[in-house]
N, C-alpha and C positions, 0 to 999 in steps of 0.2 A: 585431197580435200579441196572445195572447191571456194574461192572467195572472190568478192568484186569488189574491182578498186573503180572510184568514181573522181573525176576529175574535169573543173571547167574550160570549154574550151571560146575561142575568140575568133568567129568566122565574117569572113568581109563579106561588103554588102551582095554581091552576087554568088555568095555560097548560102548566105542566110534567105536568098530566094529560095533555094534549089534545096536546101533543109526544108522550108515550109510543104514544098511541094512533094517532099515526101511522106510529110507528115500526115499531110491528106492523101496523099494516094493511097497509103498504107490505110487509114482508116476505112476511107471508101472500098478499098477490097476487103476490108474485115465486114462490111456493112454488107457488099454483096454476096459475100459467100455466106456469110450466116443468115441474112433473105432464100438465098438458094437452098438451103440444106432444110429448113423449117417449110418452105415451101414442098420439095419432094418428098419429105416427111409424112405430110401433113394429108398431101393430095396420093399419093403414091406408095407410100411407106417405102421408099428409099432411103436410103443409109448414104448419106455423097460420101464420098474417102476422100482423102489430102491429095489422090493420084488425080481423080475426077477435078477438083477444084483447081486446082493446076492446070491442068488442060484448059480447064475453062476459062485465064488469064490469055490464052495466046487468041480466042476471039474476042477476049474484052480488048485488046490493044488496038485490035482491026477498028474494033468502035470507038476506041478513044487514043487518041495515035500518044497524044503524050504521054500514054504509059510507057513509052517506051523508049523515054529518056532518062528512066530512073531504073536505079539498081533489082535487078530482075528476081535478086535471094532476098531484099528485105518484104518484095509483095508475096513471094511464098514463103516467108516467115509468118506473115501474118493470117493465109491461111491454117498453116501449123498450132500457131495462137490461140485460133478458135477450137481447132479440136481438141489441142489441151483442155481450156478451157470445160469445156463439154465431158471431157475425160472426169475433171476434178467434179462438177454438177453431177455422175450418177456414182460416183464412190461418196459422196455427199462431203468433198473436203468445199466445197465454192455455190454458187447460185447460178441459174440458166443464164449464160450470155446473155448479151443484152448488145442494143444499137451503143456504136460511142458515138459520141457528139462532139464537138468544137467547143460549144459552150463549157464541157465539165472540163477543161483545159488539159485532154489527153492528146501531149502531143509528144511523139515519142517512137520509134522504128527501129529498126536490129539490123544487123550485119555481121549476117554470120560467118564471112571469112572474108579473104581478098585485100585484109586493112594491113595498113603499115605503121608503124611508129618510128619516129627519125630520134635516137637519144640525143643525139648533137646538137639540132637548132631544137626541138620541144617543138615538134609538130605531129601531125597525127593523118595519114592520107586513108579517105574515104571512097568507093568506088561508086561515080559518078559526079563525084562534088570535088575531088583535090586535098591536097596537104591545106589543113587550117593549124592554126598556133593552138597548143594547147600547154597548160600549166599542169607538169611531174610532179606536183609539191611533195611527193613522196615516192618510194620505189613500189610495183607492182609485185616485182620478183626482187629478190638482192643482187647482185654483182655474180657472185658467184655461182648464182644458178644461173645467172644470163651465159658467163662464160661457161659453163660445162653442160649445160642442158638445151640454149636454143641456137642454131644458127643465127650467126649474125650475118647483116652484107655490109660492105664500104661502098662507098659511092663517094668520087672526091673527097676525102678523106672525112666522110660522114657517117656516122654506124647506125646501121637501120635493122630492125625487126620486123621481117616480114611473117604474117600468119601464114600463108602460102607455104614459103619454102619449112615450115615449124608445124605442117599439118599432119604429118607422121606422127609425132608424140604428144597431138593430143592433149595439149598445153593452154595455150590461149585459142580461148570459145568464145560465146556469140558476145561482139559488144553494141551495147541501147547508146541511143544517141538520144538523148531528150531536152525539152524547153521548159522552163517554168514560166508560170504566170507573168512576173518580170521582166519575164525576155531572156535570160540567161540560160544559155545551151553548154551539156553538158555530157560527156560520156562514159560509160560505165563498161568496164573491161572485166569480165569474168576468166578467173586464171585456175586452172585444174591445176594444182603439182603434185598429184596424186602420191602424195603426203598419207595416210590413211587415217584418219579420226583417231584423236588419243583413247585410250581405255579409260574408260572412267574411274576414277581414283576412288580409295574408300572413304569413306564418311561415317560420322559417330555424332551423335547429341552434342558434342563439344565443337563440333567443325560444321554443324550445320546455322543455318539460319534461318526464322519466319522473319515474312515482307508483309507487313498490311501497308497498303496504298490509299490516299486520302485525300481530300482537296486542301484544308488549312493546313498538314502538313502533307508532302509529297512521299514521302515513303517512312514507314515506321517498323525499327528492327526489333527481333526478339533481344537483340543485348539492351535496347534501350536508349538504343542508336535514333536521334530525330533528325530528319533532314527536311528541311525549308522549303516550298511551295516557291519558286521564284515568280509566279504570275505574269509569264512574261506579256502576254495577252494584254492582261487588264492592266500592265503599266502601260502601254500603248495604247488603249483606246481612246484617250483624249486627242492624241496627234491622229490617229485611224477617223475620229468624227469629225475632226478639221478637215483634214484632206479628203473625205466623202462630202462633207457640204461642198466643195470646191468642186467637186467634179457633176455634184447637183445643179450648180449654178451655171454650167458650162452647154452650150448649143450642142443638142444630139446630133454623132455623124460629125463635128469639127474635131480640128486637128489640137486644139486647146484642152477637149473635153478628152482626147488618147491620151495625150502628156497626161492628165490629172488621173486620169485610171490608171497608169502606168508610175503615177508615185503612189497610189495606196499599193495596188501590187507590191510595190517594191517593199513597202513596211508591214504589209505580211510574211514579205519571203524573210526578214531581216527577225519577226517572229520565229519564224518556225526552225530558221537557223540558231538563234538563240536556245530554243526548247529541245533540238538536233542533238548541239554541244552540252546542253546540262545533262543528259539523260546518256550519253555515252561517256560524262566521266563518273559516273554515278553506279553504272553499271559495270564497266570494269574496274570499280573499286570494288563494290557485292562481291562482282566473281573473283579476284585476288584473293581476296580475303576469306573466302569459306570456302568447302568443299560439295554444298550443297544446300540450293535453295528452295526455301517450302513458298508456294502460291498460291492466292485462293482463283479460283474458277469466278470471273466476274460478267456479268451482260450488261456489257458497255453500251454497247447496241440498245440495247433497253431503257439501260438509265439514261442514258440523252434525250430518250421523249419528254424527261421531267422536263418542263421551259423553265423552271425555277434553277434548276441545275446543269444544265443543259450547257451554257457556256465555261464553267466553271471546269467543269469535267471535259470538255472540248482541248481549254488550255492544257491542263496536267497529262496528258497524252497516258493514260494507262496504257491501252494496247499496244502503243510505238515500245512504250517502256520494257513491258512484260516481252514483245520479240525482241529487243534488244538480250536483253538478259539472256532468252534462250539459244539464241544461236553462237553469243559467245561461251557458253558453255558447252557444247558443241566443240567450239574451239581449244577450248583448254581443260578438257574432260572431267567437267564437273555434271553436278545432275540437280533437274528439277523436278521436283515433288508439287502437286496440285490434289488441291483440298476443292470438295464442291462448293457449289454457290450455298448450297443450301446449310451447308455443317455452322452448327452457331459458333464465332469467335470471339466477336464483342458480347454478348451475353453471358458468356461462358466463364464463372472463375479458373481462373489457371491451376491453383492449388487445392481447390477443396472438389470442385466441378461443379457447384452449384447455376442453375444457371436464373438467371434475373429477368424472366418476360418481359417487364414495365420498364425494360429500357429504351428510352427515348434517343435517336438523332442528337437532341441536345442538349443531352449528358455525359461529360465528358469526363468524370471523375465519379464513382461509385465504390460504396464499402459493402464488400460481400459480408453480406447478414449470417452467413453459418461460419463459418472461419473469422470473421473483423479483418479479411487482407483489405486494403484499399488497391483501387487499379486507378492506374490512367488508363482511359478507355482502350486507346490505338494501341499502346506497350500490349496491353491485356491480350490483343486482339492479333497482334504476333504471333506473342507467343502459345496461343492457341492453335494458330496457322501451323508452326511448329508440331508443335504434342501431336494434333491430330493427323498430317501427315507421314510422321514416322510410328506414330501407333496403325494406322492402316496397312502400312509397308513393312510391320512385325507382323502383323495379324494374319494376312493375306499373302502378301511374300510377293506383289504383282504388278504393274506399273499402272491397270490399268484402275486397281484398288486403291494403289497408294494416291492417284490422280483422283480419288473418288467419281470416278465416271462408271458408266453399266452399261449407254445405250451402244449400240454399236458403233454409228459414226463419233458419238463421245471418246472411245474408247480409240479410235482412229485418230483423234484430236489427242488427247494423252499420249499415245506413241512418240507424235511431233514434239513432244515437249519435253520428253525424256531423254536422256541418254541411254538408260538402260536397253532399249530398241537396239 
């Protein structure tokens, strides 16, 4: 099974040259080789392969010599990148590549083998850059699989982990070296221990659970479970409009008006880190606690054109949330059920089925008129999520039923979200 552990790391000022510089280099060849491919396409009906694009690196060097001070597998990574990419656009999991830009702050490169990690002093050697410090705040592998499964080396009584001599078993794979907005570089170790996926455990109406998700409350359980919206956005935007007037104020191009853009940065990133940590202990409380979760099918995407709603639903990170949830169960072999967008859940009495068209957004409390049950809207709206997921999943017996999807690439999106795949 495969997992990535990410960890910050702390590069002196001439390594944080030579990180930027890869940053760009790497993008600039993603840029030229997806120019190239759309171009022979287009003119030629040429198909480029990864072999062709490759090739075509050893005369971009000629023309631009400093390619050829940077690591030679992270610039054919990034042709790999794109064809991924382009792979995911005609199986319909992704959208047509696209140019990256500097501006939308993708700065980020892989290295796919050759890297070192020193357990002893907590550093981390990159090829072309050097050992930089990096913080282990946690183990990757445990102890015991370091000792029985990868070679170690000593060096002056130092214990290092080389990917090299640990390339037979296939162990530790590609690691991203990335920046955030901030400034803060960080790297991401992808570890195979080829562990295989638990079997997914069984489930029954007693072990299961509906999730409706919401903005005044952040997630609402079929037990009747509320959990709190912590906003973490909109406490911030008072210091966020401080510190933006401050950098309005500031002469474009000086070195006053970097500093100020470089503290709103910083209280976004202390955002998003906030919203990071609430929504992964949130999540593996979900997953501990039940054997299976029902989801509604939502277009996030969509609802952010509301401008009325638009920031609000930004903060609550649905989508982070809902991948969160899915891949640790994955991990600990539980399953997700998904309900359409379109199945009604707030309308819907839970107990009689009645369902109430004239319900309004800002009605949050309703008495079902054929039965007298009273709902709380979101509870209601659970455990509707609930019912109708596992009524599809009797009905139908099918993952791609129980997800209520039908279209084909739909039904490709349910796969990912199941365990029973």
């Amino acid at each position: 099974m495969k997992k990535g552990f990410k960890y910050r790391i702390y590069p002196n000022k001439e390594q944080r040259t030579l990180l930027e510089q890869h940053f760009g280099s790497v993008r600039f060849i993603y840029n030229r080789s997806l120019f190239i491919k759309n171009t022979m396409y287009s003119k030629f009906k040429i198909n480029v392969s990864e072999i062709d694009l490759n090739n075509n690196l050893i005369s971009l060097k000629e023309f631009h010599p400093w390619l050829k001070d940077l690591n030679s597998q992270s610039l054919q990574q990034a042709n790999r990148n794109l064809l991924t990419g382009f792979k995911n656009f005609f199986e319909g999991n992704g959208s047509y590549p696209t140019r990256k830009n500097k501006r939308d702050n993708d700065f980020s490169f892989q290295v796919p083998q050759n890297y070192q990690i020193n357990l002893t002093t907590s550093k981390i050697y990159l090829p072309k850059i050097g050992w930089i410090k990096i913080v282990l705040h946690r183990d990757f592998v445990d102890k015991e699989f370091i000792k029985n499964k990868l070679v170690i080396k000593e060096v002056n009584d130092e214990l290092i982990i080389d990917q090299k001599l640990n390339k037979e078993f296939d162990i530790l794979k590609t690691l991203t070296v990335s920046r955030t907005s901030a400034g803060r570089y960080h790297v991401s170790i992808l570890i195979d221990d080829h562990v295989p996926e638990p079997t997914p455990v069984e489930f029954d109406e007693s072990t299961t659970v509906g999730i409706d998700v919401g903005i005044k409350s952040f997630a609402i359980l079929s037990s009747g479970e509320v959990i709190d919206n912590p906003r973490f956005l909109k406490k911030s935007l008072n210091k966020l409009k401080k510190l933006q007037r401050a950098v309005s104020k500031k002469k474009v191009g000086s070195k006053n008006r970097k500093k100020a853009v470089a503290k709103v940065a910083k209280q976004h990133q202390l955002v998003a880190n906030q919203r990071n940590d609430f929504q992964h202990k949130v999540s593996i409380k979900i997953i501990s606690e039940s054997q299976a979760i029902c989801l509604e099918d939502l277009n996030v995407s969509g609802m952010i054109k509301n401008h009325k709603l638009a920031q609000a639903i930004s903060d609550v990170g649905w989508s982070e949330f809902i991948r969160k949830l899915t891949y640790k169960a994955e991990w600990y072999g539980k399953t997700i059920l998904r309900i359409g967008r379109f199945d009604a859940s707030s309308k819907l009495c839970n107990v009689c089925g009645y369902k109430k068209d004239d319900l309004t957004l800002d009605i949050r409390e309703w008495e079902c008129p054929s039965c007298k049950t009273f709902h709380y809207r979101d509870v209601n709206a659970a455990i509707n999520i609930k019912n109708i997921a596992l009524n599809n999943l009797n009905t139908v017996g099918t993952t791609e039923r129980a997800c209520g999807l039908t279209g084909i690439g739909q039904r490709n999106e349910a796969r990912s979200y199941s365990v029973f795949s």
